[in-house]
N, C-alpha and C positions, 0 to 999 in steps of 0.2 A: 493596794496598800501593803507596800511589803515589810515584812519582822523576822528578823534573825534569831539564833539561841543565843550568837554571840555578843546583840544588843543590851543584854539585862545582867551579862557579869559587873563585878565592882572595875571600876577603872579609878586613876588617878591622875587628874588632868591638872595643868599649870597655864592658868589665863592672864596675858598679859594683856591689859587695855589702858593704851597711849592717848589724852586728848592734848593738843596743843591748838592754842589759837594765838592768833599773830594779827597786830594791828601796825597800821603807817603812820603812826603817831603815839605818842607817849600815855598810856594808862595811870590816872594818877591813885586809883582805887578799884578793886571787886571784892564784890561778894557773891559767894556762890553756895549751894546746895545741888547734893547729889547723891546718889547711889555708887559706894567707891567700897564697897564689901559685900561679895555675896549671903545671903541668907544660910543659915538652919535649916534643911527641910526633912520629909523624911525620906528623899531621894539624895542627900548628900551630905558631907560634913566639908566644915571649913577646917582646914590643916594650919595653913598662912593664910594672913592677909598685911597686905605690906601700901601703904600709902605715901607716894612723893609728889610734891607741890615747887614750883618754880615760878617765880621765888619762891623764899621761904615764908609760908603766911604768918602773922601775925595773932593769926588763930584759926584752930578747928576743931571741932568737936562732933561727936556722935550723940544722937539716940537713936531710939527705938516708934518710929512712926505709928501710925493710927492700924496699918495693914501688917506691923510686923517686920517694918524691911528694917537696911540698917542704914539709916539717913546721916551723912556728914553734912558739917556746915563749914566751908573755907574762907576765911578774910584774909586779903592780901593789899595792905596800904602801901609799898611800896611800888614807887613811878617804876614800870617796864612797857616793853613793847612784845614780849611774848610769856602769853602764860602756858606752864605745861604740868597736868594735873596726870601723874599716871598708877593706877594700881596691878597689885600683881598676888596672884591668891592662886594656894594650892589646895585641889578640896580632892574628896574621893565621892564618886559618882555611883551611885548603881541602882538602876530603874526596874520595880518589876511589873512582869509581862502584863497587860490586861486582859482579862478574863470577858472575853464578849460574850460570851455562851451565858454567866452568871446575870451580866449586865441584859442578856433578853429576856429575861425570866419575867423583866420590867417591860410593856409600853410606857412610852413618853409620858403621858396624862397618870398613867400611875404611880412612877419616879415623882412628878410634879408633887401629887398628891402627898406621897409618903415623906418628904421632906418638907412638906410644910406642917405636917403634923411631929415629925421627929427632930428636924433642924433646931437652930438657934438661931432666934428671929431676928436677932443686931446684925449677926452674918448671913441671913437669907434676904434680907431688905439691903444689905450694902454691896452686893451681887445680882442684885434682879432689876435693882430700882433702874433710871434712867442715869448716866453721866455724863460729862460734861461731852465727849466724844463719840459718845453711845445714846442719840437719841432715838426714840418711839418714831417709828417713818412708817407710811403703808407702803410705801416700796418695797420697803428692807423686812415687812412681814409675806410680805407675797413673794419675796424671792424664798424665803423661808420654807414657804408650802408650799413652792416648787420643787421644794428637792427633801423636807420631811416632813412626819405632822403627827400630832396626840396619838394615835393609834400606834405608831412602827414601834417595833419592839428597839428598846434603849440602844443596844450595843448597836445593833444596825443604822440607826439613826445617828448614835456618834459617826459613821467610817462614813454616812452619806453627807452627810456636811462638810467634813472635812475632805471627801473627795469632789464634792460637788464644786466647792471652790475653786478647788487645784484645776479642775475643769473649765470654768466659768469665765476665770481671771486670767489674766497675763501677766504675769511680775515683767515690770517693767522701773527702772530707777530712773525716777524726775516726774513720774506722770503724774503724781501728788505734791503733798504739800503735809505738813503736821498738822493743820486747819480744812483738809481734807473732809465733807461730810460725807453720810454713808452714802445717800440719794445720789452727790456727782459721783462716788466710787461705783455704785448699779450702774450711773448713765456713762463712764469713760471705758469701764469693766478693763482695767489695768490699774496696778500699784503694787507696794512692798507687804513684806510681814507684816508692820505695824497696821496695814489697812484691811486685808485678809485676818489678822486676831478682830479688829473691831468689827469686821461686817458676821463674822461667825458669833461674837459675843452678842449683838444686836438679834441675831435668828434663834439663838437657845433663851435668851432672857424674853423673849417675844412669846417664846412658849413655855416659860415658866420656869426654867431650869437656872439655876443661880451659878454663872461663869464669872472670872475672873482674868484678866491682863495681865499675861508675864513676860520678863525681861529678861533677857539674857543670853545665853553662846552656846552657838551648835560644831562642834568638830567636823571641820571637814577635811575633802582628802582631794590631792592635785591630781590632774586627769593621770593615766597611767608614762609610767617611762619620766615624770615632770619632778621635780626636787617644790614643796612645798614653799613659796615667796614670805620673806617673813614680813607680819603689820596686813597678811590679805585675808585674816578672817575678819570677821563683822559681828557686829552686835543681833542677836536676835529676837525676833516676841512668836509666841505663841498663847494658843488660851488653856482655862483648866475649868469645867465641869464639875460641879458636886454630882454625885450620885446619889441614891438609898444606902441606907450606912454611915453618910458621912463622907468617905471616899473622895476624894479628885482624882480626873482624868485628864490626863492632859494632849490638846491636840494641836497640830502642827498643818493647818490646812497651807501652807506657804510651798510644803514636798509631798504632801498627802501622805502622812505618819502619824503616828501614834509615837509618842515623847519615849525616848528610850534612853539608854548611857551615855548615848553621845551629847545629851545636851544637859548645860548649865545653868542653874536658876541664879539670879543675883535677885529681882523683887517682884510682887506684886500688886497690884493695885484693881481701882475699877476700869481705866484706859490708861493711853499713853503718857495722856499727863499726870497722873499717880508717881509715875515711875520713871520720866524724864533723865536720863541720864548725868546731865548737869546743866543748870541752868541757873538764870544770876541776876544781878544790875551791875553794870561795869561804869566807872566816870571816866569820860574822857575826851579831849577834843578831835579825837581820831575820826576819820571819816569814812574809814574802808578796814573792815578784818577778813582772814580765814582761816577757816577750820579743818583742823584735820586728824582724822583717828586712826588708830595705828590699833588691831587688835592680835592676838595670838592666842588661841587656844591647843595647846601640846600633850599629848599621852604623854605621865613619866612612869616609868617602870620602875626605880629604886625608890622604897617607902625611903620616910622620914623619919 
C-alpha cells in the first residue's frame, strides 16, 4: 500500500460531471433526485458549485439529507428526447496522513468495544446495522476471517482488508450489476469500486466496526508520454471506518490505498443506494434510452 508526502498537501481540484441520457422517443415528463454538489467535509471545502439542467427544469431544489449530503431534486415537464444534467464544483482538497502506529495501539475487539461505549448510538446503529446492499451473509463473514479478526491490532487490520480485496477480486466492468449481492460477488470474485466498498463494509460491520459508503472522484493520470482524454475520468466509491475517538478512516480497497488528496467526496450513505448519483421516474412512450457520463477531474493551480 503505497503513500507519498506529496499525497496530503492541500490541492485544488475542478470536477466536471456530465450526465446525458437520450431517448428514441419523445419524453413528456421527469423527475429526478441526486447528488449534483459535493459535501463539507473535514478533508475539503467547496469553492463552486455550479448546476446545469437541459432543458430548462421547471423546478429544483436542495436540501440537506438524513446522512448530511446535499440532495437536489430536478422536474423537467417539458417534451425532449435528450436530457443533460451537468455539475461542475471547485473545492480545495487536502487529506491527512493516517497514523497506523496510533490506530494499533487498538485491537479490533477493543476499537469495537470502545465505540460503543464513547459513540453516538443514532450514528453507531445507522453504520453497523444491516442495508439494503449490505446484508448479514456467512459467506461474507468467513471471508472476513480469512483475511482479519477481533484480535489484530486496528491499523493492520484496516491495510489487511483493504489489500486483501485488491488481492482477492479482479475489477472487471460489466461482471455486475447495482443489484449485485455480496454472496454472487465471493462466488464471481470480479467487479467494480461500488462492489469492493460493499463487500469491505459487510467484513468491518460483521465485526463491529461501524463503516460507511462514499461517493465520488479519484484524480487520475494518463499513462506516461499520453495527453489526458477529456470526460475519461469516472465516478468513484470508496468506504470510511470510525475509529476510537471518533475519527474516520477512509479506504480505497478498489487500488489498495488509504484515501489521500487525490480523492473527492461528494456523499455518503449506508450503500450505493444512499448515494445513487441520479435517479428518477421518467413518462414516456420511448422504448430504448442511453446513458452516458462524461467526468473530469483537473488540478488548478490559480486560487479563486
Amino acid at each position: 500500500m503505497s503513500q507519498r508526502p506529496e499525497d496530503f498537501t492541500p490541492r485544488r481540484y475542478e470536477v466536471r460531471h456530465r450526465t446525458t441520457y437520450t431517448y428514441d422517443g419523445p419524453v413528456e415528463s421527469c423527475y429526478e433526485r441526486g447528488f449534483l454538489a459535493p459535501r463539507e467535509t473535514p478533508t475539503q471545502r467547496v469553492v463552486v458549485n455550479q448546476v446545469h439542467v437541459s432543458p430548462e427544469p421547471h423546478q429544483i431544489s436542495e436540501h440537506v439529507d438524513h446522512f448530511g449530503n446535499r440532495s437536489f431534486y430536478v422536474e423537467v415537464r417539458t417534451s425532449h428526447t435528450e436530457l443533460v444534467v451537468e455539475k461542475t464544483s471547485v473545492l480545495d482538497v487536502s487529506w491527512a496522513q493516517v497514523d497506523l502506529d496510533a490506530l494499533n495501539r487498538w485491537t479490533v475487539g477493543g476499537a469495537v468495544g470502545a465505540l460503543a461505549e464513547e459513540g453516538d448510538p443514532v450514528e453507531r446503529a445507522t453504520y453497523l446495522l444491516p442495508s439494503p446492499l449490505v446484508q448479514p451473509d456467512p459467506t461474507v463473514v468467513e471471508y472476513c476471517r480469512s483475511v482479519i479478526g477481533p484480535q489484530m491490532p486496528l491499523g493492520d487490520a484496516l491495510v489487511a482488508i483493504t489489500r486483501g480485496i485488491f488481492r482477492d477480486f479482479e475489477y472487471r466492468s460489466g461482471a455486475t450489476t447495482v443489484r449485485t449481492t455480496l454472496p454472487e460477488l465471493l462466488e464471481i470474485r470480479a467487479g467494480v469500486c461500488q462492489d469492493f466498498a460493499h463487500l469491505a463494509l459487510g467484513c468491518l460491520r460483521s465485526l463491529g466496526l461501524p463503516a460507511r459508503y462514499v461517493s465520488g472522484y479519484l484524480e487520475t493520470q494518463p499513462p506516461p508520454g499520453q495527453k489526458k482524454l477529456e470526460g475519461s475520468d469516472a465516478s468513484h466509491a470508496w468506504l470510511s471506518v470510525q475509529v476510537p475517538g471518533g475519527a474516520w478512516v477512509d479506504l480505497d480497497p478498489t487500488n489498495d490505498h488509504l484515501c489521500d488528496s487525490r480523492y473527492v467526496v461528494t456523499a455518503w450513505g449506508r450503500d450505493f443506494r444512499d448515494v445513487s448519483p441520479l435517479k428518477g421516474v421518467v413518462f414516456s412512450e420511448s422504448k430504448n434510452s442511453s446513458l452516458k457520463v462524461a467526468v473530469d477531474v483537473n488540478r488548478v493551480d490559480a486560487l479563486l
